[in-house]
C-alpha positions in Angstrom: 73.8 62.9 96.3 73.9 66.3 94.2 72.5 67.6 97.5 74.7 66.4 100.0 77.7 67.9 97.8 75.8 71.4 97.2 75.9 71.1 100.9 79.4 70.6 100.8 80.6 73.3 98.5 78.0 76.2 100.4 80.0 74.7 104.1 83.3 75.3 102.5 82.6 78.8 101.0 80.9 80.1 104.5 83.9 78.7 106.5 86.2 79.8 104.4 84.5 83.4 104.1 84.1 83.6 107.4 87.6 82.8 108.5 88.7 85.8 105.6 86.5 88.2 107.7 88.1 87.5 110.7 91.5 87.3 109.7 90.9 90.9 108.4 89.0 92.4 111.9 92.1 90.8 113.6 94.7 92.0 111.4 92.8 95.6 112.4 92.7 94.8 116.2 96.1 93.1 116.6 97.6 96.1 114.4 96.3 98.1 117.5 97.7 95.5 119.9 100.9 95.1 118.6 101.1 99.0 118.8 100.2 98.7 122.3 102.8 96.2 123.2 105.7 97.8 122.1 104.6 101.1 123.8 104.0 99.2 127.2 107.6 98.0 126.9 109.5 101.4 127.2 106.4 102.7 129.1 107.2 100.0 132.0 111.0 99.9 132.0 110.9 104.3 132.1 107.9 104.0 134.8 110.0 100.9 137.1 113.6 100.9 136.1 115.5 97.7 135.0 115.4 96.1 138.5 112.0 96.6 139.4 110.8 95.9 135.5 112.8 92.6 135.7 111.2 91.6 138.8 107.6 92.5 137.2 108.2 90.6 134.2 109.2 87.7 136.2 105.7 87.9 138.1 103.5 88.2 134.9 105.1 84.8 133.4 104.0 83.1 137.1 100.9 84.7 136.7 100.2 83.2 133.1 100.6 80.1 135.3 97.3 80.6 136.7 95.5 81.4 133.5 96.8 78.0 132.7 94.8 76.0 135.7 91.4 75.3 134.2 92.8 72.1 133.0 91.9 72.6 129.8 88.7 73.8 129.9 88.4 76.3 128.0 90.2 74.6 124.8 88.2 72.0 125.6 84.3 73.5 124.9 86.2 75.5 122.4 86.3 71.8 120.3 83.6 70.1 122.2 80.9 73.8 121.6 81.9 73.7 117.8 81.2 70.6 117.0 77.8 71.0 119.1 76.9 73.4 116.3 78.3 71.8 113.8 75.0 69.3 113.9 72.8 72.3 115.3 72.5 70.5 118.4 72.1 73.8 120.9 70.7 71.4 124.1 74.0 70.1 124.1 75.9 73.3 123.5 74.3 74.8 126.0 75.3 71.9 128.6 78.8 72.3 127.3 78.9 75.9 128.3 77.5 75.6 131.5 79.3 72.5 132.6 82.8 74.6 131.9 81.7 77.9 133.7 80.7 76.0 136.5 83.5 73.4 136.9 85.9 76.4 135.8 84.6 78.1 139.5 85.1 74.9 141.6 88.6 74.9 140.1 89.9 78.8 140.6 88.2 79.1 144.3 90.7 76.2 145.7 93.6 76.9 143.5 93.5 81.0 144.7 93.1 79.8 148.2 96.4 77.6 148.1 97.9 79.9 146.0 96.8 82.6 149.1 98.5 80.5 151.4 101.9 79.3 149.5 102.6 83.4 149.7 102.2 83.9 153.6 104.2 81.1 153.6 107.6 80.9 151.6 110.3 83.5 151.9 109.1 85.5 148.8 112.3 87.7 148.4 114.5 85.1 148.5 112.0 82.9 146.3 112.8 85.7 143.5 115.7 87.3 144.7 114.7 90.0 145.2 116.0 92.5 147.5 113.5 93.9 150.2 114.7 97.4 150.4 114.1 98.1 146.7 110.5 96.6 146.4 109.3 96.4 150.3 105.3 95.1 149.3 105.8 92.6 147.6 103.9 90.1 149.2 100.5 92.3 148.6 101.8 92.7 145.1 101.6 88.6 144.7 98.4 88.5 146.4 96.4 91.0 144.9 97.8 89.9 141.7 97.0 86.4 141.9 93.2 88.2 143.5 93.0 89.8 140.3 94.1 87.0 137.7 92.1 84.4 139.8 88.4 85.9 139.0 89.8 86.7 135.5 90.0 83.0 135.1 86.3 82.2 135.4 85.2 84.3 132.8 87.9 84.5 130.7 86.0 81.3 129.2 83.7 84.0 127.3 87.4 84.1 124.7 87.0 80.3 124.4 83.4 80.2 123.4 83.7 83.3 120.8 86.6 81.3 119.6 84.4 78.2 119.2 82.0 80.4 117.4 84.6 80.8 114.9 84.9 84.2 115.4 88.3 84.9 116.9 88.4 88.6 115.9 85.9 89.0 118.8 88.1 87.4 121.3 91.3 89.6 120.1 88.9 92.9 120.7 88.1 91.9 124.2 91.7 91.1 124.6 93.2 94.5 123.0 90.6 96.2 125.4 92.3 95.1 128.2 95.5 95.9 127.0 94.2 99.5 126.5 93.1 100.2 129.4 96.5 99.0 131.1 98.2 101.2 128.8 95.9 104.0 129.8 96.7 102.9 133.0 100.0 102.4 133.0 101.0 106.0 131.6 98.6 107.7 134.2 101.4 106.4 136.8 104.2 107.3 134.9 103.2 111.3 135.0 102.0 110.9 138.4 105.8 110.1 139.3 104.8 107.4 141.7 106.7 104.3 139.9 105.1 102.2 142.1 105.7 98.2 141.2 102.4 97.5 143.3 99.8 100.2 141.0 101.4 98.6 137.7 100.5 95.1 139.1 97.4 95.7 139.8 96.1 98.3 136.6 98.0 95.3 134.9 95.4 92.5 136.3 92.1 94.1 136.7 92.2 95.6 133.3 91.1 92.1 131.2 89.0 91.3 134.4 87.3 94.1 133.8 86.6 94.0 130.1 85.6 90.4 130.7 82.9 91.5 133.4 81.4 93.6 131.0 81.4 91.2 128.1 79.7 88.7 130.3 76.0 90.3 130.2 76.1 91.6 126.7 77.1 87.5 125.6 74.7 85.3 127.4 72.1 88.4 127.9 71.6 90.4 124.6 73.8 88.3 122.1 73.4 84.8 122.7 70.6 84.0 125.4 69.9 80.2 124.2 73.8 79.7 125.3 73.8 81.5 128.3 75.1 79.4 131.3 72.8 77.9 134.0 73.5 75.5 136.9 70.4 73.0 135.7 71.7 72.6 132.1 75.2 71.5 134.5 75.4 68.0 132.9 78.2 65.9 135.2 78.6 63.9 131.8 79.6 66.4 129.7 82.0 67.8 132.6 83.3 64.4 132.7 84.1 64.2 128.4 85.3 67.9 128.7 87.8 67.3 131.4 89.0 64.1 129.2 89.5 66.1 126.2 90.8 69.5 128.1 93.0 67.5 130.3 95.3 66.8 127.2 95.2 70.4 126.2 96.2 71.3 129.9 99.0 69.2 129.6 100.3 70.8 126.5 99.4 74.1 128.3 101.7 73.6 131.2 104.0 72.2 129.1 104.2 75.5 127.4 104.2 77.2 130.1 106.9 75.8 131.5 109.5 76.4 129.4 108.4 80.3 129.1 108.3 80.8 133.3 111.5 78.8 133.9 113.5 80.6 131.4 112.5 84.3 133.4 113.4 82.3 137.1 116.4 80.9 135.1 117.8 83.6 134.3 117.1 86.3 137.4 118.5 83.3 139.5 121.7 82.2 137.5 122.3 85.3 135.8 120.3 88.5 137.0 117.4 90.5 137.6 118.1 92.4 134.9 119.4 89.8 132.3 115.7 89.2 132.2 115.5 92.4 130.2 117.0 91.8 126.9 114.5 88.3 126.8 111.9 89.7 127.1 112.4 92.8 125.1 113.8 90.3 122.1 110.8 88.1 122.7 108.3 91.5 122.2 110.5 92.2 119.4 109.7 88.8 117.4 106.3 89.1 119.7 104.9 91.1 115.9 105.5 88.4 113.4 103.8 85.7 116.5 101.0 87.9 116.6 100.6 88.3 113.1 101.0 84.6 112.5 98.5 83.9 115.6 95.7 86.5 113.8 96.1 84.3 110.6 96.4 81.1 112.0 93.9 81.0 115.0 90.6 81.0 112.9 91.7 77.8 111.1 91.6 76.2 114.9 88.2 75.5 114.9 87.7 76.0 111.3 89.3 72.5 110.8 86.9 71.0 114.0 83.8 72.1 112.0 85.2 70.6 108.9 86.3 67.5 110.6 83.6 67.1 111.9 81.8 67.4 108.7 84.6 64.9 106.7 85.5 67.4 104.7 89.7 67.0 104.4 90.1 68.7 101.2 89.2 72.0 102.5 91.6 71.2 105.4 94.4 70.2 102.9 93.7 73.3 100.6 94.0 75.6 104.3 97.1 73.7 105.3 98.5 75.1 101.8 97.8 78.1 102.3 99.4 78.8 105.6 102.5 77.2 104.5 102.6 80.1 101.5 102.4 82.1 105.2 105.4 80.3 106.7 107.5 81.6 104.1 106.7 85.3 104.5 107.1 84.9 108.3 110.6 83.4 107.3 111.7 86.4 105.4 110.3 89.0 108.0 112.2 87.4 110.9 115.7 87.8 108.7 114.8 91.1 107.5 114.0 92.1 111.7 117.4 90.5 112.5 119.1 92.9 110.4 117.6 95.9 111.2 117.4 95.2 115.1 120.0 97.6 116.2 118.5 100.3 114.7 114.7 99.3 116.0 115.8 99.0 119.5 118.1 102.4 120.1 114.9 103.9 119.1 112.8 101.9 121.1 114.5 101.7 124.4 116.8 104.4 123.9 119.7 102.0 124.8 118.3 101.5 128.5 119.2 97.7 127.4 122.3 96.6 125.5 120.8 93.4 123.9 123.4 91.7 121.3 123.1 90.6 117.9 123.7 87.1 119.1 121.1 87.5 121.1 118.7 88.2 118.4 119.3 86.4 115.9 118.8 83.3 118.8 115.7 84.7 119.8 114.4 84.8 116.1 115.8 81.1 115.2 113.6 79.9 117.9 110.5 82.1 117.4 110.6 80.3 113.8 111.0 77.1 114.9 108.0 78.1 117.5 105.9 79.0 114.8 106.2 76.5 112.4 105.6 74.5 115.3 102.5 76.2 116.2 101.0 76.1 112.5 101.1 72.5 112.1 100.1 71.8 115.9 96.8 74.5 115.3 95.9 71.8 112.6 95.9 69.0 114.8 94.1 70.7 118.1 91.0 71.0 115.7 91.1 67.5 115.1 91.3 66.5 118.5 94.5 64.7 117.5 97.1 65.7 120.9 98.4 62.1 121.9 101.5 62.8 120.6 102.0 66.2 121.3 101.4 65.4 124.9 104.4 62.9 124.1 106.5 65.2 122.9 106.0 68.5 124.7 106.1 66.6 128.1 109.5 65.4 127.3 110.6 69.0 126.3 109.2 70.4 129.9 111.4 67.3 131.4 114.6 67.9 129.5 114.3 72.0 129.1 115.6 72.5 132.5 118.6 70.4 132.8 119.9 71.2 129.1 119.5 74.8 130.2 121.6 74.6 133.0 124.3 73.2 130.8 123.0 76.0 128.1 123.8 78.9 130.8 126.7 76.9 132.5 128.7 76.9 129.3 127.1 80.2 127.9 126.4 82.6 130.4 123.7 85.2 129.2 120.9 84.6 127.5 122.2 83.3 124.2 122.6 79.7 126.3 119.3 79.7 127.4 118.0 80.2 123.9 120.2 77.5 122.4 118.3 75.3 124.9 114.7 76.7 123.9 115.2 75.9 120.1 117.3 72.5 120.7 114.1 71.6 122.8 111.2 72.4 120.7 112.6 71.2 117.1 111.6 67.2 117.6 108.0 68.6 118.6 107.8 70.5 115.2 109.3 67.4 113.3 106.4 65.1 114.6 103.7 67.6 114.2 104.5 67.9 110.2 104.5 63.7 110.5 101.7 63.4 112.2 99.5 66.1 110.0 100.3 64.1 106.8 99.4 61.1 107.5 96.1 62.0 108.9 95.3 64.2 105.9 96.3 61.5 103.7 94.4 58.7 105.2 97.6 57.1 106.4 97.3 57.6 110.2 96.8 54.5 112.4 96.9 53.9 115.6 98.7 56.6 117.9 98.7 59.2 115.0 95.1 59.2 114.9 94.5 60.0 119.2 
């Protein structure tokens, strides 16, 4: 008994230090990141121009769509690898890993080959309104792009197993590479003068693809042989109880994905090209306090799996505490960033883009609501507990559209359309804090505990 509770108390101070040392290397990386992000903005819009910018940033949130398409994957071994390790059991961690990798490549070569074909086939200017004089290849810009993002896919899995390993801050470096190297990339064709749409797609895409290529060997090689993925530890049983799990996860994937691709078609289509501007630009604005939040939060993902796993709901109570203390700092930095927006953005776009106050003071309602939303449903992915939040966030993708129509109808700009992206997410928040209680508190039955 004494044992089994020394046990206990050592778990809970190595998780906990753990996630404290990787809360610090990602508060270092994603400082660099953040920095990186709000130079690519001005760096893009001087390099394209507003029309051509609109139309890339229109692409990117399709593309995202395709990172999306591993059904769940990678979310899935995340929970499924952790808890592996949890009880030291490597055969099976090693089957988890290589049943992913290899189901993750039966997925992305059929899905790049429709994708392929669904370009040579539709009317792509008119599909995003573009007009042809002003951006004449952009038919090779989709399909090197979607080249590019496809083979990023399959290894991008090396993030999710990191991530499993509890060590997030590793998955944020490879990540911030990437972003380097575009923005390396990307300023390298703003001396050259070319301000072509078609060399900022593609230094955009091959940069994480290549940082992932590289990461690949030094993983499974040099770092972590016993993992490394190999077609006879392929176990069509584990596939099968990944896919079950990641299925749910893909779900809430799409879900989310939804609501952030529709909003950019929304409003190039309804509005204009380059109303998709002051969204985006608002969005990167708040994107610091996400990011921040994310760097904080995202250790605590798997965290919780290794201490559910272990029983052990008092360390997830005390963590749940802890990041509500962060809730209320995030609260206070989005008001203060309301009020000195004006100010941030003639310095940061040099009033390329008139963005309103209305405009950001929506944008910062809903990236609150988002996340608060986001630090209970963190909580709950570790569990494994998603029924609901399949519930909820595939009634949101079902309702987003229409109530954004009537947003956009009644307001037209992008104020409407983010009256309709907070309206939409606030019962998902409301059933996350519901549904985290009563499982930490022993009173979930039923639904609340799938």
């Amino acid at each position: 008994m004494l044992s089994e509770l020394y046990d206990r108390i050592k778990g809970n101070d190595q998780r906990t230090a753990l996630v404290r040392k990787n809360i610090l290397a990602s508060f270092l990386i994603k400082g660099w990141s953040a920095l990186i992000i709000y130079l690519m903005v001005p760096l893009t819009l001087f390099t394209l121009g507003l029309y051509k910018n609109g139309v890339w940033l229109t692409i990117s949130s399709i593309l995202v769509w395709i990172d999306s398409m591993d059904i769940g994957l990678g979310n899935g071994l995340r929970n499924q690898l952790t808890i592996h390790l949890a009880h030291n059991d490597y055969k099976k961690a090693q089957e988890a890993v290589s049943s992913a990798f290899f189901m993750l490549i039966l997925i992305i070569i059929p899905t790049s080959l429709l994708l392929n074909v669904f370009i040579l086939l539709i009317n792509n200017y008119a599909f995003f309104n573009v007009d042809e004089s002003v951006i004449p290849d952009l038919d090779m810009i989709l399909a090197v792009s979607v080249m590019f993002v496809s083979i990023t896919f399959i290894f991008k899995f090396i993030s999710n197993f990191y991530l499993a390993l509890q060590l997030p801050a590793v998955n944020n470096l490879l990540i911030t590479i990437g972003q380097t190297l575009a923005l390396f990339g990307t300023f390298i064709v703003y001396i050259s003068g070319k301000h072509s749409l078609f060399l900022i797609s593609v230094i955009n895409t091959a940069s994480p693809l290549i940082v992932y290529l590289l990461a690949y060997p030094y993983t499974f090689w040099k770092k972590y042989p016993q993992l490394r993925p190999s077609i006879r530890c392929f176990n069509k049983h584990v596939a099968k109880s990944l896919l079950t799990l990641g299925v749910k996860f893909f779900v809430l994937q799409i879900c989310g994905m939804l609501l952030f691709m529709t909003s950019n078609i929304l409003i190039q289509k309804l509005i204009s090209p380059e109303e998709v501007n002051p969204y985006q630009i608002t969005y990167r604005y708040f994107s610091i306090v996400l990011t921040l939040f994310i760097v904080v939060n995202t250790p605590f993902w798997s965290a919780t799996t290794d201490a559910y796993a272990r029983k052990d709901l008092e360390w997830i109570r005390i963590s749940k505490k802890r990041m509500e203390k962060v809730l209320a700092v995030v609260s206070i930095s989005i008001i203060f960033m309301i009020c000195i927006s004006q100010f941030v953005y003639h310095i940061w776009v040099h009033d390329e883009v008139v963005i309103t106050t209305e405009t950001t003071a929506c944008m910062g309602i809903y990236m609150m609501i988002l996340i608060s939303s986001l630090c209970y449903s963190n909580f709950l992915n570790g569990i494994g507990a998603l029924h609901i939040q399949l519930i909820m966030t595939t009634c949101a993708a079902i309702l987003f559209i229409p109530l954004a129509l009537l947003s956009i109808h009644c307001i037209h700009s992008v104020v409407g359309m983010l009256i309709a992206m907070s309206l939409i997410n606030i019962p998902g928040l409301v059933m996350n804090i519901v549904q985290f209680n009563k499982i930490i508190n022993n009173k979930a039955r039923g639904i609340w505990l799938k």
